[in-house]
N, C-alpha and C positions, 0 to 999 in steps of 0.2 A: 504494500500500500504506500500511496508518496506518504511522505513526511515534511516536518518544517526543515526550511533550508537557514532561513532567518529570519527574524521579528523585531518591532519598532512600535511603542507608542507615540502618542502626541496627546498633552494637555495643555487647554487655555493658560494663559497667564492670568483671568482671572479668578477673586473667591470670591461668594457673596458675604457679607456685612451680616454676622448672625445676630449683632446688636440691635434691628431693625425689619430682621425679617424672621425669626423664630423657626431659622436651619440650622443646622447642626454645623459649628466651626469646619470651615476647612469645601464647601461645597460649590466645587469646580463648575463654572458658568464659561461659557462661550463668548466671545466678545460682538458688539454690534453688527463687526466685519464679518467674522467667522460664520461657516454653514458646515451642513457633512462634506460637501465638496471640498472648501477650502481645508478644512482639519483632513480629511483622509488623503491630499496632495500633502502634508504637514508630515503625515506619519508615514507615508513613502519614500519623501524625502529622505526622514532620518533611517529610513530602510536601507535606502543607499549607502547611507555611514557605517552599516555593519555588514549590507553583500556586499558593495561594491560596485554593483552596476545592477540594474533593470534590462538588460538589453536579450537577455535568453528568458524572460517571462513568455509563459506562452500564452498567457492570458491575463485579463484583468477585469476583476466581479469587484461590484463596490454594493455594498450590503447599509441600508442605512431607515430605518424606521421617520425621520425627515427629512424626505429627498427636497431639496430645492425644487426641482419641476416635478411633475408627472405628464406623461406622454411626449418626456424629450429624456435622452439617456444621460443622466448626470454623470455616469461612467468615462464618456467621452470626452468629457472638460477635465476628468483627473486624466487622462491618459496625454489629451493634451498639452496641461499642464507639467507633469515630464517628460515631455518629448518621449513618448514611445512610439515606437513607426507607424504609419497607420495600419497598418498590416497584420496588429496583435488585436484581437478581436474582445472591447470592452461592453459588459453587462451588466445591468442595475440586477439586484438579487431582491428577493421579496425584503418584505418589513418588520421581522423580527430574527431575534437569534437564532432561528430553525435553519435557515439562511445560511448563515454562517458555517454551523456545524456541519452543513451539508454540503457546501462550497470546500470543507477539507479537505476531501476526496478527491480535488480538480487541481492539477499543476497550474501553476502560472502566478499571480499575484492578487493576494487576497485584503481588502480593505473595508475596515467597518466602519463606523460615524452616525455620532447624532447630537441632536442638541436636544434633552430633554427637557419640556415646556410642560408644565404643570399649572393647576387654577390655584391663586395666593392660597396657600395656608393649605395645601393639598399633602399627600403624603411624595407625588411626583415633586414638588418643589422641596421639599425637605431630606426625602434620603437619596434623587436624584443624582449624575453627574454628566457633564458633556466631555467628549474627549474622542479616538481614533486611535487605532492600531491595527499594524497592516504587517503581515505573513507573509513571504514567499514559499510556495510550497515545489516540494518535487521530489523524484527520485534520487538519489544521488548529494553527494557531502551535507548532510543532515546534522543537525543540532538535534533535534528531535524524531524518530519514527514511532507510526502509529503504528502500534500491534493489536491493538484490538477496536469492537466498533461494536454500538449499539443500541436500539433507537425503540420506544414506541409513542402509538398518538391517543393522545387522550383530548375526545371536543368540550369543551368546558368553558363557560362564560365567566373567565376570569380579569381579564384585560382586555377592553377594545377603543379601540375612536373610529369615530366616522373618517369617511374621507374628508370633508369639506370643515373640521374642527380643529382648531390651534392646541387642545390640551385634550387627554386623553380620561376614559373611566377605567374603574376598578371595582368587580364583587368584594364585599367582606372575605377577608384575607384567612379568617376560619376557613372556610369552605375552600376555598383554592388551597392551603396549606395540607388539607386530609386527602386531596385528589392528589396532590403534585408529590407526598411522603411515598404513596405506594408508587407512583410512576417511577421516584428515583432511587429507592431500594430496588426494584425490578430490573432497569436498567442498567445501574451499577454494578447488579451480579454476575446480568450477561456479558458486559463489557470487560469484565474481569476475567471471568472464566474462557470469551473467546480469547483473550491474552496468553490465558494460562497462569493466572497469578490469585491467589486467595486475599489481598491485599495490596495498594499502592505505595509507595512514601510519601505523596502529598495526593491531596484533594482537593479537586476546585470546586465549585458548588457555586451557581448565578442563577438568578430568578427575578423575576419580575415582584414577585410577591416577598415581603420583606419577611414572612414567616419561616421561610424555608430557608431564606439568607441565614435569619438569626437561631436559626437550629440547626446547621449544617453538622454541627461535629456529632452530635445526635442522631443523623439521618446515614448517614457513611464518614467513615474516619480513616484518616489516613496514619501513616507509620509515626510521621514527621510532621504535617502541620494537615489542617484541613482549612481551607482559606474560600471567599468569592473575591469579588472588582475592590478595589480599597479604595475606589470614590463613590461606590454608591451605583443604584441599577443605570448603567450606563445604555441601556436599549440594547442595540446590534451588537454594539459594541466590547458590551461586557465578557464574556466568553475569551475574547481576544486577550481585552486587559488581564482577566484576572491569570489567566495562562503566562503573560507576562510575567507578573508579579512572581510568580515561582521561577520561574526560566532566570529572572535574574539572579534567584539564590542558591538555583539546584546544584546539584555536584552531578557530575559524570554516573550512568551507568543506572540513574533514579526514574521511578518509571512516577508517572502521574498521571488522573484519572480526572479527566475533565468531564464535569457533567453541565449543562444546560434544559433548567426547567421550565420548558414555554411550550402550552398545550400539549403537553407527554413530557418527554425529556429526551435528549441526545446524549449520547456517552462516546467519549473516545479513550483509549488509552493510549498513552506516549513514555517512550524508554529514549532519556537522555543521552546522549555519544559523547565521545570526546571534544569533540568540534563544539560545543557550547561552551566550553570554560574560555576560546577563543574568541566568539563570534556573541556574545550577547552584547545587547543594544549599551551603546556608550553609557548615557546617563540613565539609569535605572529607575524603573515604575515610583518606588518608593521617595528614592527625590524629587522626582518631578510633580509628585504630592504633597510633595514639605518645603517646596525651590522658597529660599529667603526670598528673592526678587517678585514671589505671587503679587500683587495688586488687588486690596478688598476695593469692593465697587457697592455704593448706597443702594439699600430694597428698591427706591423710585426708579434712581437710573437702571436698574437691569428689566422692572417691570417697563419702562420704556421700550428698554432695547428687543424684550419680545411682544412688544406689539398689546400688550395688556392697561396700559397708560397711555391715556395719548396726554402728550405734555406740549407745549407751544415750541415750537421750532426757529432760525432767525429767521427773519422777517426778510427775507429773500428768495426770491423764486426756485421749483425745486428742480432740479436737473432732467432733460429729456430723454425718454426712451431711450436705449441703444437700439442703432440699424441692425439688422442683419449682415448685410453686405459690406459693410466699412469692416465691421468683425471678422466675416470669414478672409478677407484678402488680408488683414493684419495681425492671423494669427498665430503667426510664425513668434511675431513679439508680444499680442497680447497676453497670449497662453503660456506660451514655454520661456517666453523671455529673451529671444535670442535678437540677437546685433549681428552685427557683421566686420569683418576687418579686412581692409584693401593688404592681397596679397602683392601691391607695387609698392607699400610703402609702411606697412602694418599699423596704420591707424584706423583705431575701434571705432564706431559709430554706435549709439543707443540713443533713438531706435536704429534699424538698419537702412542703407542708403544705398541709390546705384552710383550715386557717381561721389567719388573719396572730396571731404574738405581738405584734406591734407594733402595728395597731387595730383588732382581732377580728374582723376582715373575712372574710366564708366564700366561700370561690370563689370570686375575686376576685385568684386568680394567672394569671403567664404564666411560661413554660420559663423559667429562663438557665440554658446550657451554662455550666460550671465547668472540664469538663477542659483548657483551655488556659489557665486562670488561673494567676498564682502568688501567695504568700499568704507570710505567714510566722509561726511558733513563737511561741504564746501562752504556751503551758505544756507539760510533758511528764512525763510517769512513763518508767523502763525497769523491766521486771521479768524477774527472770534466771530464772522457775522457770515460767513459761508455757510449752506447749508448741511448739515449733519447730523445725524443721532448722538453724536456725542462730539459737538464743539467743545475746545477749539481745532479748525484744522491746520495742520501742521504741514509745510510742503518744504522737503529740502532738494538739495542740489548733493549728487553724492557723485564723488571720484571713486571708479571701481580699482582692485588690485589689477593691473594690467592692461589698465588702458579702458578711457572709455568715461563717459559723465552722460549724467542725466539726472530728470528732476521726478521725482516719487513724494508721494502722499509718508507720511512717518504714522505708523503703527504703533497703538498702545503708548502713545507718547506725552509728557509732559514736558512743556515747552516753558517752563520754570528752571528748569533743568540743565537742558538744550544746548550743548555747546559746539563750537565752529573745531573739526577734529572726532568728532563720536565716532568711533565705529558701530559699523551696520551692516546687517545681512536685508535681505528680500524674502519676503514673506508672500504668496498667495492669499490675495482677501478679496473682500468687493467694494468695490469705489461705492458703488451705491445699485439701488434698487427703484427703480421706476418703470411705470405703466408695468407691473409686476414682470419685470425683464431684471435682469440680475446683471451687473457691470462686472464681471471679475476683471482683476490686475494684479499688479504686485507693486507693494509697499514697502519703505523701509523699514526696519527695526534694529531698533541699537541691541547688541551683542549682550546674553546676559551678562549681570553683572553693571551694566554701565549705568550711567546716572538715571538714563529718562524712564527707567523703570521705578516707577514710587505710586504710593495710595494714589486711587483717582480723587480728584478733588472734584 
């Protein structure tokens, strides 16, 4: 059966303000910009940092219970977005963790995401979290193979939303919690015994329903830890994360028994290689939990930012549609980012040009990818009365490593802070949203660590 090859999360920078909104410290919110799109290009990316390259994916599924569109494939704006050939064949996956678990089974590159949106004071806004992590599966130099598999379905009205609703229902979590106990006792055994093992070292356990989170060790236990997501039901998502969370701890040779309890349950089981004590993701689930540079963000402004608050906006008109057509021809740079540099005289252009400002040279370029560069603050303007969900907007002027300047939108930023010299990477977000058309681009952002990361004010 494939196996994982390598894994990557991604978490917002922000947390919400439990002083004002009656969540529990520490619960990871998605920012204005952010969608599943933008966060699962986020957790791709840092995919790269641990394979190496995207370029032998055979595919790519992006799994997300809040797709930005429906009836256009959001898939295709992450593949996009890193430059994968058009050639590798992208696909939306249904709307919950079934999704996922069942996407294991399929080589190529697996990506979750969601932004969970709850009604105030709901139990979705309180034990909720938003975030993305993305899989590469396949045969061959594994960190993880699955050895065993095993699945049943139980119909149950436990969790549903309409299509056409911003926040989701929930039955009494009694009633889900006595259907979902016997689904993952049932499935854990089978999943074990196709292994061949009477026990795991570790246990993941994710569910929608917090009953089953908060009795996991209860329900199946593991040798070594029995754990779920450690920010809370992340949707599609969760499955991924909390696999993560272990993967960053396990030692070589440790098998672990992932289960997934969403209308039945899904089970896999997975034996650790050597290749993981090499290949786990840089920065680890658990800091990226704890990162000092988070940013708490007030109850109001986040109930703004999902569309729950409508709060007065500046007094300036709000930006038009995006075309179709100016998009598709410019999406060499919209999407993937990419410039150009005259092979007569190797000056970079961002965006890309035919004919060089540096020796007039016409046609006479080749690509360079920019989205993994980082650069830093030439110059900046903030202007407080542009339109935005979270004024002020910040635009600087940024010199890449290697050639090359252009002027980008600053991400997650405080302009209090701000200085001429910041280092910055390029982030995937959305300029904005209008006539319900979605502007994606890419934005700076100062490098963690650097000043402009501080409480939003």
């Amino acid at each position: 059966m494939p196996g994982i090859r390598s894994y990557a999360t991604y978490l917002p920078a922000y947390r919400l303000d439990p002083r004002d909104s009656g969540v529990r410290a520490g619960r990871v919110v998605a920012a204005f910009d952010e969608d599943a799109t933008t966060m699962a290009v986020a957790a791709a990316e840092r995919l790269v940092d641990a394979a190496g390259s995207l370029e032998d994916a055979a595919r790519l599924t992006l799994a997300t219970s809040s797709p930005p569109y429906l009836d256009k494939t959001n898939a295709v704006a992450v593949a996009a977005a890193l430059g994968l050939p058009a050639t590798v064949p992208a696909s939306d996956a249904g709307t919950t963790a079934r999704s996922v678990m069942d996407a294991l089974d399929r080589p190529g590159l697996l990506v979750a995401a969601d932004v969970r949106v709850g009604k105030p004071g709901s139990g979705d806004e309180r034990s909720g979290g938003d975030g993305a992590a993305a899989v590469l599966i396949g045969e061959t130099e594994l960190v993880a193979e699955v050895i065993g598999r095993a699945a049943v379905n139980d119909e149950l009205l436990d969790r549903w939303r309409d299509p056409l609703s911003r926040t989701g229902e929930q039955w009494e979590e009694r009633f889900g919690f006595e259907r979902h106990a016997a689904a993952v006792r049932a499935t854990a055994a089978a999943a074990l015994a196709d292994a061949g093992l009477e026990e795991a070292d570790h246990v993941v356990l994710t569910s929608a329903n917090s009953a089953v989170t908060k009795r996991a060790g209860a329900l199946v236990k593991g040798r070594s830890s029995t754990t779920g997501s450690p920010i809370g039901f992340a949707g599609t998502a969760d499955p991924l994360l909390g696999l993560a969370g272990v993967l960053d701890v396990a030692g070589a040779g440790e098998t672990v028994l992932l289960l997934s309890a969403v209308d039945g349950c899904d089970a896999a089981v997975m034996r650790t290689t050597d290749l993981l004590l090499e290949r786990r993701q840089r920065l680890p689930l658990a800091e990226q939990v704890a990162a000092p540079s988070a940013r708490t963000v007030p109850y109001a402004t986040y109930l703004g930012w999902r569309g729950l608050l409508d709060r007065e906006t500046p007094r300036r008109p709000e930006p038009d549609r995006p075309a179709g057509p100016p998009s598709a021809r410019g999406a060499g740079w919209k999407f993937a980012f990419t410039g150009s540099r005259c092979v007569r005289c190797g000056f970079v252009h961002l965006p890309p040009v035919r004919v060089c400002r540096g020796c007039g040279a016409t046609d006479q370029m080749k690509p360079v990818p920019a989205a993994r560069l980082a650069g830093r603050v030439a110059t900046y303007t903030v202007d407080r009365l542009a339109f935005s969900p979270s004024p002020p907007v910040v635009d600087v002027v940024v010199d890449f490593d290697g050639g090359g300047r252009t002027t980008l939108e600053l991400s997650d930023a405080d302009p209090d802070v701000l200085e001429v010299g910041t280092e910055v990477e390029v982030v995937f977000r959305r300029l904005f949203t209008a006539g319900r058309v979605h502007n994606y681009f890419w934005k700076a952002r100062a490098l963690p660590g650097r000043p402009t990361e501080r409480s939003e004010q």
